[in-house]
C-alpha positions as CSV (number, residue, x, y, z in Angstrom):
1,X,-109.8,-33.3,-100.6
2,X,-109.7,-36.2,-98.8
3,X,-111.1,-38.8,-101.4
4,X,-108.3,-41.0,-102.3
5,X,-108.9,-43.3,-99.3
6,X,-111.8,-43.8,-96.7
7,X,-111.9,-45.2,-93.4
8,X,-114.9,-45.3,-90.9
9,X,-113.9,-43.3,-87.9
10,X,-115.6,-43.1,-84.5
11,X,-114.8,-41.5,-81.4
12,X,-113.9,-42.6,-78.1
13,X,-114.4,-39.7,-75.1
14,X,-112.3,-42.3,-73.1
15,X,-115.0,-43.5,-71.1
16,X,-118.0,-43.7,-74.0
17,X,-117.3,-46.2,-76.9
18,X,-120.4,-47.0,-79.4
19,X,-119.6,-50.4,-81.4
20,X,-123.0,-51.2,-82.2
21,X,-123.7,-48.6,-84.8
22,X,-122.4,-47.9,-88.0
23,X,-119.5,-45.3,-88.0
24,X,-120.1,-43.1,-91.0
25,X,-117.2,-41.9,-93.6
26,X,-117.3,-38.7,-92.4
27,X,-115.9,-37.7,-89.1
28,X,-117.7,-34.9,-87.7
29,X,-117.8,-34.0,-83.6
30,X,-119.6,-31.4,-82.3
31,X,-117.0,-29.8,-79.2
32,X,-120.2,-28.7,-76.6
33,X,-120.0,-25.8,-74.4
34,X,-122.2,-27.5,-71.9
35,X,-120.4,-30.6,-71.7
36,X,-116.6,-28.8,-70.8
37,X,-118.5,-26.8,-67.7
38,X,-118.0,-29.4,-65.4
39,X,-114.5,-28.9,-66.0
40,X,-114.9,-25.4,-64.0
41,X,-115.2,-24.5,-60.3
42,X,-117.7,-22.2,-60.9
43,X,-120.3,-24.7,-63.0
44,X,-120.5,-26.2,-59.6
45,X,-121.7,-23.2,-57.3
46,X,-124.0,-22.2,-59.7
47,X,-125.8,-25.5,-60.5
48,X,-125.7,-25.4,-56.1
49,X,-127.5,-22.0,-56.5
50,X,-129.3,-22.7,-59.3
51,X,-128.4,-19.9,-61.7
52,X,-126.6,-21.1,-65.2
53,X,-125.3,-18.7,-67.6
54,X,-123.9,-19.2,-71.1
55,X,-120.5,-18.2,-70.6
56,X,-118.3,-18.1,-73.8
57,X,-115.7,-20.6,-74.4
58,X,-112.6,-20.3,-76.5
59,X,-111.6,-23.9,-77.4
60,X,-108.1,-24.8,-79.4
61,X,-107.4,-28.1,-80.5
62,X,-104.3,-30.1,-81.9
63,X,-102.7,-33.7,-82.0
64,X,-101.3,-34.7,-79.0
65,X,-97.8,-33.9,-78.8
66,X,-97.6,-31.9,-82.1
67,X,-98.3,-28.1,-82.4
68,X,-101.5,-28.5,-85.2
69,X,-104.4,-30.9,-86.1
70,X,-104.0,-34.1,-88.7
71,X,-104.0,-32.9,-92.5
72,X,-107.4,-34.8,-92.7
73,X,-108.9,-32.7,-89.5
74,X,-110.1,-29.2,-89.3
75,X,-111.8,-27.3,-86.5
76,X,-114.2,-24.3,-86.5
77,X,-115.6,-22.3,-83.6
78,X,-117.0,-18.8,-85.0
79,X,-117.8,-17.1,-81.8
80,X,-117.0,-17.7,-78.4
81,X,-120.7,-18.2,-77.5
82,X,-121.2,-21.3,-80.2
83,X,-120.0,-24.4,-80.3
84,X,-117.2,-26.0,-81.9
85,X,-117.0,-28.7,-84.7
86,X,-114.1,-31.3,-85.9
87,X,-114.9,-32.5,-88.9
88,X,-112.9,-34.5,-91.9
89,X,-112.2,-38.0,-94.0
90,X,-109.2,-40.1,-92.2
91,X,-107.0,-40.5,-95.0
92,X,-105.4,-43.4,-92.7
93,X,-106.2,-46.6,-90.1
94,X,-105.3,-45.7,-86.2
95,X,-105.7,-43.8,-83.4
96,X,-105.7,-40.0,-83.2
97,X,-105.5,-38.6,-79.9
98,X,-106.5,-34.7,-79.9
99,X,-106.1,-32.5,-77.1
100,X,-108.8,-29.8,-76.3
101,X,-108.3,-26.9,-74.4
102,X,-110.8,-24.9,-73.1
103,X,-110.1,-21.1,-71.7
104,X,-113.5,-18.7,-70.1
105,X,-113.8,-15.2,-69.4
106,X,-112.3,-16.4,-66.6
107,X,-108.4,-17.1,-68.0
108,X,-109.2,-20.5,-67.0
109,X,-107.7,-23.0,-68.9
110,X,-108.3,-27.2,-68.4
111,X,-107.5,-29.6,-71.2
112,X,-109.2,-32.9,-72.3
113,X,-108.4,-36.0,-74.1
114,X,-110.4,-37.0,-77.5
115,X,-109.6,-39.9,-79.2
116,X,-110.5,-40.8,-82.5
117,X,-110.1,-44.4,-83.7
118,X,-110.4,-44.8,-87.9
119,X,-111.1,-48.7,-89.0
120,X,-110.6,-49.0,-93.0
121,X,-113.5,-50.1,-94.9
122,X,-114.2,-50.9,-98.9
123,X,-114.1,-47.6,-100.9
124,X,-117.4,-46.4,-102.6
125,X,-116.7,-46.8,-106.1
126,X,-119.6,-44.1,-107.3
127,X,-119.3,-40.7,-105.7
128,X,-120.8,-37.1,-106.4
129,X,-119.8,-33.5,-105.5
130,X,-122.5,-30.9,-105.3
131,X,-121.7,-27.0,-104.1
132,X,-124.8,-25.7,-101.6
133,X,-124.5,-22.1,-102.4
134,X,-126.4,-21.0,-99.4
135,X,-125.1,-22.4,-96.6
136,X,-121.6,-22.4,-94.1
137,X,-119.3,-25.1,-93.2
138,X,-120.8,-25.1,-89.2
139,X,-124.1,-24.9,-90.3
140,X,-123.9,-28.2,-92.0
141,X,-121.9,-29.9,-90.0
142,X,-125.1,-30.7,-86.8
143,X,-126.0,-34.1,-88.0
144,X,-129.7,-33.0,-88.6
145,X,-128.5,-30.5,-91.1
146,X,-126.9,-33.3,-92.7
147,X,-130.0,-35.8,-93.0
148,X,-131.9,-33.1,-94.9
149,X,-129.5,-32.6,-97.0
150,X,-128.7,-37.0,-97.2
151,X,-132.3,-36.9,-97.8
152,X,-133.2,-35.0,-100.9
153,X,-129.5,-36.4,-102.6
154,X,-131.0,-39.7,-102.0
155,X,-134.4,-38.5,-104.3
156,X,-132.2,-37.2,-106.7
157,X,-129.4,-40.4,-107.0
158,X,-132.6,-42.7,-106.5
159,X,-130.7,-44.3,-104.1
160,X,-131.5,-44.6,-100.3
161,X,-127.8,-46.3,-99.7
162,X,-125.1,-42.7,-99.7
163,X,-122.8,-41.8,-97.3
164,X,-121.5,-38.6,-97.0
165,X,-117.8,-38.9,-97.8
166,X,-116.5,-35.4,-97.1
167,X,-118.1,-31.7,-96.3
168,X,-115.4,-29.1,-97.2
169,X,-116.0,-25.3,-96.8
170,X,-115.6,-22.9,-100.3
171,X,-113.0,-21.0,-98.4
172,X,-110.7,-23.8,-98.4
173,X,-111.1,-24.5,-102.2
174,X,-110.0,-21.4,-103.0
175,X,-113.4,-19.2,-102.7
176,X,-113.5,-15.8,-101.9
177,X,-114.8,-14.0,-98.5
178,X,-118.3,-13.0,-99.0
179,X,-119.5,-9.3,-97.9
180,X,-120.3,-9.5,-94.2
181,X,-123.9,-9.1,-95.5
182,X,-127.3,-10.8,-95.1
183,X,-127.8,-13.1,-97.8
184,X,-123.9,-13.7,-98.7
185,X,-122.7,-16.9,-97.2
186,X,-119.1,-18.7,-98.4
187,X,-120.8,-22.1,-99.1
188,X,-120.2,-25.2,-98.7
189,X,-119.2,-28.6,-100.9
190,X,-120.6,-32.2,-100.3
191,X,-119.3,-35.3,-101.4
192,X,-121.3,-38.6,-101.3
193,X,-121.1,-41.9,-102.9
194,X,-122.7,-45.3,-103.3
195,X,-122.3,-48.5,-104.4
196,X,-125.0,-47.9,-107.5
197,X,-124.4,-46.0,-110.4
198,X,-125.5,-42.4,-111.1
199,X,-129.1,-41.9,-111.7
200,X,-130.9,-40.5,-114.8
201,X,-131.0,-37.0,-113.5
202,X,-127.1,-37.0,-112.7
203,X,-126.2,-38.5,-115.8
204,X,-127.3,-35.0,-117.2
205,X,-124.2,-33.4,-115.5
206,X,-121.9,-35.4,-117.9
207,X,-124.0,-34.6,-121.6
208,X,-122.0,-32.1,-123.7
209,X,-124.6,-30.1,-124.2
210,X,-124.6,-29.7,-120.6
211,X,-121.1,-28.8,-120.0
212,X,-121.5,-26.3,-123.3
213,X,-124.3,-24.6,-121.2
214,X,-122.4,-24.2,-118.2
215,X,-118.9,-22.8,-119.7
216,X,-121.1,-19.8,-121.2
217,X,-122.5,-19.4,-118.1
218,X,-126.1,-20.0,-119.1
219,X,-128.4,-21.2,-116.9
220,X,-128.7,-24.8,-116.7
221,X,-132.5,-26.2,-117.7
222,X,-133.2,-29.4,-115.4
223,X,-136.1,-31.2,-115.5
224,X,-138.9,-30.7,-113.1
225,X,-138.4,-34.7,-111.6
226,X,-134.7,-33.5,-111.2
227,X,-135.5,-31.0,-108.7
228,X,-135.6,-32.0,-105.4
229,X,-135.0,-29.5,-102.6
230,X,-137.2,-29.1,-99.6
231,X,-135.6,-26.1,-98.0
232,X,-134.5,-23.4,-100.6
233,X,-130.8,-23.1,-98.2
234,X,-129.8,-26.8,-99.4
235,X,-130.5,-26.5,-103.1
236,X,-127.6,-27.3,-104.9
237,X,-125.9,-25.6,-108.1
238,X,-126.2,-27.5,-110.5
239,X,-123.3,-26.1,-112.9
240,X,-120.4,-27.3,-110.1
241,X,-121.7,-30.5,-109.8
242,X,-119.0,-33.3,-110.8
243,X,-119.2,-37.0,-110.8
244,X,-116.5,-39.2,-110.1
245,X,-116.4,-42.9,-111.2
246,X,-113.9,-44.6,-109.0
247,X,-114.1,-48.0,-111.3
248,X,-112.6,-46.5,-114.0
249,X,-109.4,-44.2,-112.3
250,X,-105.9,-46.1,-112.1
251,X,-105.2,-47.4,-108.4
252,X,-102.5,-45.3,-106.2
253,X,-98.8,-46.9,-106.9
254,X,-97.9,-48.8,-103.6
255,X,-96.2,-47.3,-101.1
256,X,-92.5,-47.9,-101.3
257,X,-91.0,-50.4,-98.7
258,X,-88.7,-49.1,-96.3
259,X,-85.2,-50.9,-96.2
260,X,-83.0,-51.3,-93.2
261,X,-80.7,-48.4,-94.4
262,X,-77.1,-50.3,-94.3
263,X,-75.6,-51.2,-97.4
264,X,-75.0,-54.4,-98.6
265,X,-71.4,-56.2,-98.5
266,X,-69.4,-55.7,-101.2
267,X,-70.8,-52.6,-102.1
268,X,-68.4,-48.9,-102.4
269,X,-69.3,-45.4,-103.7
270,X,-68.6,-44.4,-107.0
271,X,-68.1,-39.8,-106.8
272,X,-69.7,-38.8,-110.6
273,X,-66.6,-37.6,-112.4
274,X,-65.4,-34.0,-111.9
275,X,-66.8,-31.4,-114.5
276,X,-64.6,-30.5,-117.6
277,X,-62.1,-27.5,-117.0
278,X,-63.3,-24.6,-118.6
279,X,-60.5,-21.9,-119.9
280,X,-61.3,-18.4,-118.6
281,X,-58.2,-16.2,-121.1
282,X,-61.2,-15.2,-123.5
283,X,-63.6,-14.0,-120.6
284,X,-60.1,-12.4,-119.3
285,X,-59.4,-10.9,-122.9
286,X,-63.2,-9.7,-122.9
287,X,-63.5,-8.4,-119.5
288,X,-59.7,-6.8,-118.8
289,X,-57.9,-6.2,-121.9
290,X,-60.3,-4.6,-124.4
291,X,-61.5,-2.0,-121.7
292,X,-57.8,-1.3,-121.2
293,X,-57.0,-1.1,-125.1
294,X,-59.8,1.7,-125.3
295,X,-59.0,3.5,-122.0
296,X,-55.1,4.0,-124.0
297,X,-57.0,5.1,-126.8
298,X,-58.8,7.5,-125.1
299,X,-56.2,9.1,-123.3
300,X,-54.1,9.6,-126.5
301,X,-56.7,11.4,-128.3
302,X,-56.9,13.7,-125.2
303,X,-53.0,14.2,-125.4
304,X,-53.4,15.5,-128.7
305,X,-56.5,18.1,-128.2
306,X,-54.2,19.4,-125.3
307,X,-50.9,19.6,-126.4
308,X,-50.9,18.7,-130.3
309,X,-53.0,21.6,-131.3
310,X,-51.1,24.1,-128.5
311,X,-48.7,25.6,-131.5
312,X,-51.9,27.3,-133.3
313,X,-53.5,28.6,-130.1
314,X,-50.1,30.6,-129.3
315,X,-50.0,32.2,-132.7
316,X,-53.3,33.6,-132.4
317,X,-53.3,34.9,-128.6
318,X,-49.5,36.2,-129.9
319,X,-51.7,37.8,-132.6
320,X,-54.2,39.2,-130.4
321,X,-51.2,40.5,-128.2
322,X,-49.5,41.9,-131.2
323,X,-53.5,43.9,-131.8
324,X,-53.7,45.2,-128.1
325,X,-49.9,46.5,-128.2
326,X,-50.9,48.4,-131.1
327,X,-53.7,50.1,-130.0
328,X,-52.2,50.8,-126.5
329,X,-49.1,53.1,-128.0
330,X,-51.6,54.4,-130.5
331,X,-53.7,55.8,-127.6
332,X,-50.3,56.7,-126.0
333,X,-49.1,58.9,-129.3
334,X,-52.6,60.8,-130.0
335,X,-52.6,61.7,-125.7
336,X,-48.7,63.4,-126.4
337,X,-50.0,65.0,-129.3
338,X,-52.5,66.8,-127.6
339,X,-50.5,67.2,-124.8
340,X,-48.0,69.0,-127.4
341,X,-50.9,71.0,-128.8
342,X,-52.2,72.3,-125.8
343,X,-48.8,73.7,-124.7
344,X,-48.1,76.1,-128.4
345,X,-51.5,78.1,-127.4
346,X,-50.9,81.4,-126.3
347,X,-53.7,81.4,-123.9
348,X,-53.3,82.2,-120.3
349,X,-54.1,79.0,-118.0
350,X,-57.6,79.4,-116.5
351,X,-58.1,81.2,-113.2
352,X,-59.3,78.2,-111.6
353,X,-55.4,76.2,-111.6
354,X,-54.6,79.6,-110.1
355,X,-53.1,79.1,-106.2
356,X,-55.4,81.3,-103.8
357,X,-58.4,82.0,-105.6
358,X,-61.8,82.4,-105.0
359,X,-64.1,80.7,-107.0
360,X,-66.7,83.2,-105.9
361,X,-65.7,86.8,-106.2
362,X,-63.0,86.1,-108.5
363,X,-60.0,87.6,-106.2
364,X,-57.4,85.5,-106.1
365,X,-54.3,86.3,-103.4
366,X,-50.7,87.0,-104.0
367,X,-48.4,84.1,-103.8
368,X,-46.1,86.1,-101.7
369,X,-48.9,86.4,-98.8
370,X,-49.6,82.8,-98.8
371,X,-47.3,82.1,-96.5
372,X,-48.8,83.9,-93.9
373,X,-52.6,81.9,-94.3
374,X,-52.7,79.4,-91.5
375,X,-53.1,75.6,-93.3
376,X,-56.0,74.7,-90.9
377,X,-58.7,77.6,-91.0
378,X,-61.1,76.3,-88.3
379,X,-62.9,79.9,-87.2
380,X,-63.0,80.9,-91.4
381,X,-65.4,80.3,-93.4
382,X,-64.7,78.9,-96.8
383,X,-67.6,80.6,-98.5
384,X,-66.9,84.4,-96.2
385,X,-66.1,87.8,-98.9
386,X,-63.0,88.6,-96.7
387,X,-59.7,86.7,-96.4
388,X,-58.2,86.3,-93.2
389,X,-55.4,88.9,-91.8
C-alpha cells in the first residue's frame, strides 16, 4: 500500500496544466489510443480520406532515465485494442517525469513526455478499506466508475466529504488468478478516508461478535440501512472490510539527516580485537589419530587369520594327503593282484588278441604268412570270406 503518506498529484501533458480544480489523492490517467494517433503518418492520410480504424496500440511506460515506473506507480493495458491506465498514491512531493512509448501494427515506435507533479497536503486521519469482489483494477480506474462507487461509500460513511486514497488490484495483494471464466474476476481493493469518524454502519466491522462471525466464515448479517449498492458489480464484502484510525497510530520516526561524510579532527579507527586462538590437537587427535589406531588394529587381526592360524590348516591338508596316498597304492595293490590272478589260469587267451583273425568266420592266418599281406589293403574288402593271395 501506499497509505503512510499522501500527496495531491496532478498531471502536466507539457502544454495542459489545470490549477483551478482540486487534484484528488489518487493519481489515476487514462493513456488514450486516440490521442497518440497524431503521433503517426498514417492518422493523417486517413483523417484526409476520411476512413479511421481502431488500430491496436502497445504502450510501455517507465521514469525517465530509469528502466521501470516509481514504486508508488503501476500501469495496465490488457489488450492492444484498450486503453491504458497509470494509476497510484505519491508516497513523495515532486516531479515525475514518465516516458510513454507507443508501437502499432506498424513497428512504429514514437515516445512522449508525461509529467506528474505531487504537492503534499494534510493526511486524512479516518480511512476505510473495502474489497469489490466483482470487479478489475481497469474497470475501476475510468473516473465514472469511480463516482458510483464514491457515491454509495458516501451513503454508507454518511459522509459526502471522502476521497479515494488508493485502488489496488487483488492480484497484487497476494490473490490468486481467477479461471478465465464468465463470472470470475480478480477484484479489486478501495481505500478512502475523511476527516469524520466512521459511521454507525462501519462501526459494525470493529464489534467482536462481528469479527467472531467472519473468522468461521459465516455470513455476515448487516442491517437493511447498511446496505447501499446500486449496481450489484460494486457491492462490497463486507468480511474484508478494515478500518484504520490514523489518530491513534504512532507517527513515522524522522528520516535520518545526512552528514557530510568526512570525519571529524581528532578522530582515528579503533580495528575490534582479533578473535581468541583456538587449539586444533584434539580435532587433530579426533580426525587423524584414532582412525589410524583402528586401521593398526585392523590389519593385525588380519595378520593373524592369515598366518597365525596357517600351522592347523597344514596338518589337516597333510592329513587329507596322507588319506589320498592311501587309497591310491591300495587301488594300485588290488590292480597287481588281479593282474597276478589272471596270469595262474590255465585258459587259453581269447581268439580275439589273436594276430590275423577274422572276427567273422573265425579263421585266423598263420603268423608265418603275415608277412606276405600288404599293410595298406585298398582293392580288399575288410568284411570279404577270402584273404588276399
Amino acid at each position: 500500500g501506499f497509505d503512510r503518506n499522501h500527496f495531491i498529484s496532478t498531471v502536466l501533458r507539457v502544454i495542459d496544466l489545470v490549477e483551478d480544480e482540486p487534484p484528488p489523492q489518487l493519481f489515476t490517467y487514462e493513456v488514450m489510443r486516440e490521442t497518440f494517433q497524431g503521433y503517426f503518418d498514417s492518422y493523417s492520410l486517413k483523417l484526409y480520406t476520411g476512413v479511421l480504424h481502431d488500430d491496436p496500440m502497445i504502450f510501455k511506460c517507465n521514469q525517465q532515465y530509469f528502466p521501470d515506473l516509481p514504486e508508488w506507480l503501476r500501469f495496465i493495458q490488457r489488450h492492444p485494442s484498450e486503453n491504458g491506465f497509470l494509476y497510484g498514491t505519491p508516497t513523495s512531493p515532486g516531479k515525475t517525469f514518465i516516458e510513454v512509448w507507443i508501437n502499432k501494427n506498424s513497428y512504429d515506435t514514437v515516445r512522449n513526455l508525461l509529467v506528474i507533479k505531487a504537492v503534499p497536503e494534510k493526511m486524512l486521519p479516518y480511512q476505510a478499506e473495502f474489497f469489490i469482489e466483482l470487479r478489475e483494477i481497469e474497470k475501476v480506474l475510468p473516473s465514472s466508475v469511480q463516482s458510483e462507487i464514491k457515491q454509495d461509500l458516501q451513503k454508507l460513511w454518511n459522509n459526502e466529504a471522502l476521497e479515494i486514497v488508493n485502488i489496488t488490484n487483488a492480484l497484487d495483494r497476494g490473490g490468486r488468478v481467477p479461471l478465465p471464466l464468465a463470472g470470475h474476476y480478480e477484484g479489486v481493493y478501495v481505500k478512502v478516508g475523511s476527516k469524520k469518524y466512521f459511521s454507525r454502519c462501519l462501526q459494525r466491522v470493529m464489534t467482536p461478535e462481528y469479527q467472531r462471525q467472519c473468522a468461521a466464515g459465516d455470513k455476515v448479517k448487516v442491517p437493511g440501512e447498511c446496505h447501499f449498492c446500486k449496481i450489484p458489480s460494486n457491492c462490497i464484502t463486507w468480511c474484508k472490510t478494515k478500518l484504520f484510525d490514523r489518530t491513534k497510530m504512532e507517527p513515522a520516526p524522522p528520516a535520518p539527516t545526512m552528514g557530510s561524510g568526512i570525519l571529524e579532527d581528532g578522530g582515528y579507527f579503533d580495528p575490534p580485537e582479533s578473535p581468541p586462538s583456538r587449539d586444533y590437537f584434539p580435532d587433530y587427535i579426533v580426525s587423524v589419530i584414532v582412525p589410524l589406531i583402528i586401521a593398526f588394529l585392523l590389519c593385525l587381526l588380519l595378520a593373524y587369520i592369515l598366518y597365525g592360524r596357517r600351522e592347523g590348516v597344514a596338518k589337516r591338508n597333510a592329513k587329507t594327503d596322507n588319506i589320498q596316498l592311501y587309497h591310491q597304492q591300495t587301488i594300485h595293490g588290488n590292480t597287481e593282484e588281479l593282474r597276478s590272478m589272471a596270469a595262474q589260469r590255465g585258459v587259453p587267451p581269447p581268439l580275439s588278441t589273436l594276430p590275423m583273425f577274422n572276427s567273422r568266420t573265425g579263421e585266423r592266418a598263420s603268423p608265418v604268412q603275415s608277412d606276405s599281406i600288404p599293410l595298406i589293403m585298398a582293392q580288399q574288402d575288410p568284411y570279404s570270406d577270402t584273404l588276399p593271395r
